[in-house]
C-alpha positions in Angstrom: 101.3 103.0 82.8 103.0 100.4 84.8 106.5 100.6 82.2 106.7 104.4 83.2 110.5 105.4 83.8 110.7 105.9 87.6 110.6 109.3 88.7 114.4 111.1 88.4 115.8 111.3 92.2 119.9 111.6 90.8 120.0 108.1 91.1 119.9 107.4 87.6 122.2 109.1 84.8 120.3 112.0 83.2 120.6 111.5 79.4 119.7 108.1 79.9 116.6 109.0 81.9 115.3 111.9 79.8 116.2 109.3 76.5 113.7 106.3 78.2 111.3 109.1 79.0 111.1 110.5 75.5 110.6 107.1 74.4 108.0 106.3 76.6 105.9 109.3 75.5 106.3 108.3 71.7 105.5 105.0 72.2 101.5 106.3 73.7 101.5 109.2 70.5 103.0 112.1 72.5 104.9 113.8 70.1 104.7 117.8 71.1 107.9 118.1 72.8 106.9 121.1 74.6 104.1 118.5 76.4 106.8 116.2 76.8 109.3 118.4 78.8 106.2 119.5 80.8 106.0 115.6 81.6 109.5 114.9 82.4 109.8 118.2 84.7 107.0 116.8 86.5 108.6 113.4 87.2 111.3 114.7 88.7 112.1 115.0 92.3 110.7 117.5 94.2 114.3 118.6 96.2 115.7 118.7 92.6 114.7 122.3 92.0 114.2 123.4 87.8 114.2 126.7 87.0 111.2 127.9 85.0 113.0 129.1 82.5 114.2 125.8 81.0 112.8 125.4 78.0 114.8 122.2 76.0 115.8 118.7 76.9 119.4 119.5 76.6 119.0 122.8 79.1 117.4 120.1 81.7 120.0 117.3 81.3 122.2 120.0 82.0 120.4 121.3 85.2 120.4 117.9 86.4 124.1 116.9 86.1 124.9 119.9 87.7 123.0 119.0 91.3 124.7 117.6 93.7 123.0 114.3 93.3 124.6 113.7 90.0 127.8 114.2 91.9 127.3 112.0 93.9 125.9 109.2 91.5 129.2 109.8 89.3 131.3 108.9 92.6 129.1 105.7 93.4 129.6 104.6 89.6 133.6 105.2 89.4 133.3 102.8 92.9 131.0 100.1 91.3 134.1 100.2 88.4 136.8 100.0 90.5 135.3 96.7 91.9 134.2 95.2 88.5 135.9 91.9 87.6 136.0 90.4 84.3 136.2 86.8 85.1 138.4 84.4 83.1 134.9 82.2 82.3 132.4 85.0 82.4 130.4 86.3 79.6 132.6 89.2 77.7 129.8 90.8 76.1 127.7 91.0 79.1 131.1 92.7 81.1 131.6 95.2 78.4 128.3 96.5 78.7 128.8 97.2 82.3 131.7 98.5 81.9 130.8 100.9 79.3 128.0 102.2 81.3 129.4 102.9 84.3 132.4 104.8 82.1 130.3 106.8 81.0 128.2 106.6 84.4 131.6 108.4 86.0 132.0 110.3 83.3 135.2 108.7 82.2 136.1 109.9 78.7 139.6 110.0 78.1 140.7 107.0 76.0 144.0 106.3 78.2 142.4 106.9 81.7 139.4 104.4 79.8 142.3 101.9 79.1 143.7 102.2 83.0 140.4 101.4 84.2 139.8 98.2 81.8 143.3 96.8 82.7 142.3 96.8 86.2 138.8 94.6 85.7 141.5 91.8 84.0 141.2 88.6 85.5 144.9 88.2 86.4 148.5 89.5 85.9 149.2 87.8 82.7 145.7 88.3 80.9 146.5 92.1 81.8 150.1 92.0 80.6 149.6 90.9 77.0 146.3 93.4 77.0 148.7 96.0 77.7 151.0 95.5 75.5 148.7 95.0 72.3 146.1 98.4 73.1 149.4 101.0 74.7 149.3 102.7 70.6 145.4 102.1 69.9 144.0 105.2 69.7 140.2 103.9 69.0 138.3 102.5 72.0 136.3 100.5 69.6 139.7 98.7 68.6 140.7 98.1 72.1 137.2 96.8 73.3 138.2 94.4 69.8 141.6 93.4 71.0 140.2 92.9 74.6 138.0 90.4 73.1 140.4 88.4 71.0 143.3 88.6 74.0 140.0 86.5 76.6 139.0 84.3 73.8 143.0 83.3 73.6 143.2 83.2 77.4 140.5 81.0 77.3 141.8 78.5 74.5 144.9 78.1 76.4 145.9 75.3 78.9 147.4 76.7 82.4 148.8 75.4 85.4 145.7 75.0 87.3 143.3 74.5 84.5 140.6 72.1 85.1 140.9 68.9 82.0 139.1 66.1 80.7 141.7 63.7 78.5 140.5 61.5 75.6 142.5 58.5 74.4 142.4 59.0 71.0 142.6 55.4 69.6 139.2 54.5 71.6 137.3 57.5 72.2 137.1 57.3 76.2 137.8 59.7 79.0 140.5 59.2 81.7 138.9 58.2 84.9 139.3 57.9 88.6 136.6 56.5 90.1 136.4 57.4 93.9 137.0 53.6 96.0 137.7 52.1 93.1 141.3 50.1 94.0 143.4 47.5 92.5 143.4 44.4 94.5 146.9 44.3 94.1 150.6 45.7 95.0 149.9 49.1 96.0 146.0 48.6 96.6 145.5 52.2 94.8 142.5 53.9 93.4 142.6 53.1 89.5 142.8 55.3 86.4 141.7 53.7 83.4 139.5 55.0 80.1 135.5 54.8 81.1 132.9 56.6 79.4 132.9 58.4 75.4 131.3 61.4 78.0 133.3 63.0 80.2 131.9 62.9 83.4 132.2 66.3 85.7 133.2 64.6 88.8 135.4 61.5 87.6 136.9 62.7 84.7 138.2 66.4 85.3 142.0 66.7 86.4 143.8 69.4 87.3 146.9 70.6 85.4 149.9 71.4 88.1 153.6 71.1 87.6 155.8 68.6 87.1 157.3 67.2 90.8 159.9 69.7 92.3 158.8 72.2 89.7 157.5 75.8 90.9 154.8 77.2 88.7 152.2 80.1 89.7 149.2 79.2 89.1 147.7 80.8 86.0 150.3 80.5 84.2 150.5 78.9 80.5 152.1 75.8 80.1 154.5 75.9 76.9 154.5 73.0 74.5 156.3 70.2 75.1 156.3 71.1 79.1 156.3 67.7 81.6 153.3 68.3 84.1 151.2 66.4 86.5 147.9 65.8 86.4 145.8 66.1 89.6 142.1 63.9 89.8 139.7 67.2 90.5 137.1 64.9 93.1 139.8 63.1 95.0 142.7 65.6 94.6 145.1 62.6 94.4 147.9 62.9 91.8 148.3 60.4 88.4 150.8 58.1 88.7 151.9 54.8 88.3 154.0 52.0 90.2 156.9 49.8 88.8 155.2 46.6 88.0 158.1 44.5 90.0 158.3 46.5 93.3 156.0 45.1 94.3 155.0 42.6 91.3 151.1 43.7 90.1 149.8 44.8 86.6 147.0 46.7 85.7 144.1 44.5 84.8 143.2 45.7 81.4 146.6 46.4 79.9 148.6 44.1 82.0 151.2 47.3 82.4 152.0 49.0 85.5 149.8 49.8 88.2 148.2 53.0 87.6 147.2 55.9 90.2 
């Protein structure tokens, strides 16, 4: 018995309770349904008050939404909503569940108030810009939980200002470093950057995409093809760069070019 649905305080929404119940009764071979409404009637709480009378599953689901404890769990759901976030990284299929259930938790069925709701769990301005511009004429919600998926899996593919990168020369297969202390000798006497591992390492080789020098970009962002940017070394948060090799005079030690970082 220990898998039993917890007794019904208004803490839980009803259909969904009486649904686990039912289930729970079928699974041990308790299939008179009279027996079973006797059963969930006496799980519920005792300051929930069921009139004798009630004699079907849908008469009780009714009864219970209409107590002011439903009410009240309707109110706490449309908060728990207003404070979900869909997180640029996060897992979409896990956020849509939660979002579905507490829209239906708060009893949110209109299609447009539905979309107003999902627009405000976007991670940012822009992600809930092009959203709302591709599901203003979709009638179906099943069409704009689709769209919603396609626009995060495009956020996601896309390079930003402020977007976390790994870059791999492509003639040798190796990861653009910056190991922290490591310094030329020379000129300058600044930390290197130089192709290391064919893995990219988490704390030496992630830069940070940010815009070109003197350029203002919000973060967030998408940078458009063929944009000039800079590239900021995650761990030591110093900027790429390089020295001319005759002010002072000093070459990189593998390329013999100028210094780099």
């Amino acid at each position: 018995m220990g898998d039993l649905p917890p007794r019904y305080d208004g803490t839980l929404h009803p259909e969904v309770w009486v649904q686990d119940l039912r289930f729970f009764c079928a699974l041990r071979g308790i299939h008179d349904q009279a027996t079973v409404l006797s059963i969930a009637i006496l799980r519920i709480d005792h300051n929930i008050l069921i009139p004798r009378d009630i004699d079907s599953f849908n008469s009780l689901v009714s009864v219970l939404k209409d107590h002011v404890t439903h009410s009240v769990f309707r109110a706490v759901s449309l908060e728990k909503l207003n404070k979900l976030k869909c997180e640029s990284n996060g897992d979409i299929s896990k956020f849509i569940a939660k979002f579905t259930s507490l829209s239906s938790n708060a009893n949110i069925t209109d299609q447009e108030e539905k979309k107003s709701y999902l627009l405000r769990n976007m991670p940012n301005d822009i992600v809930r810009d092009v959203l709302r511009s591709r599901i203003e004429k979709l009638n179906s919600f099943d069409k704009v939980i689709e769209t919603f998926k396609d626009v995060m899996l495009e956020h996601r593919r896309q390079v930003r200002y402020g977007s976390k990168i790994a870059l791999k020369h492509v003639v040798t297969g190796r990861f653009l470093s910056c190991i922290k202390g490591m310094r030329y000798d020379t000129g300058f006497k600044q930390h290197m950057a130089f192709c290391n591992s064919w893995q990219p390492d988490k704390l030496q080789d992630l830069w940070i995409v940010i815009p070109a020098c003197e350029q203002h970009v919000k973060s967030g962002n998408p940078v458009p093809f063929n944009s000039v940017i800079g590239l900021k070394h995650q761990q030591s948060g110093l900027n790429l760069h390089s020295h001319d090799i005759d002010s002072p005079p000093t070459k990189s030690p593998v390329t013999k070019q100028q210094e780099g970082k």
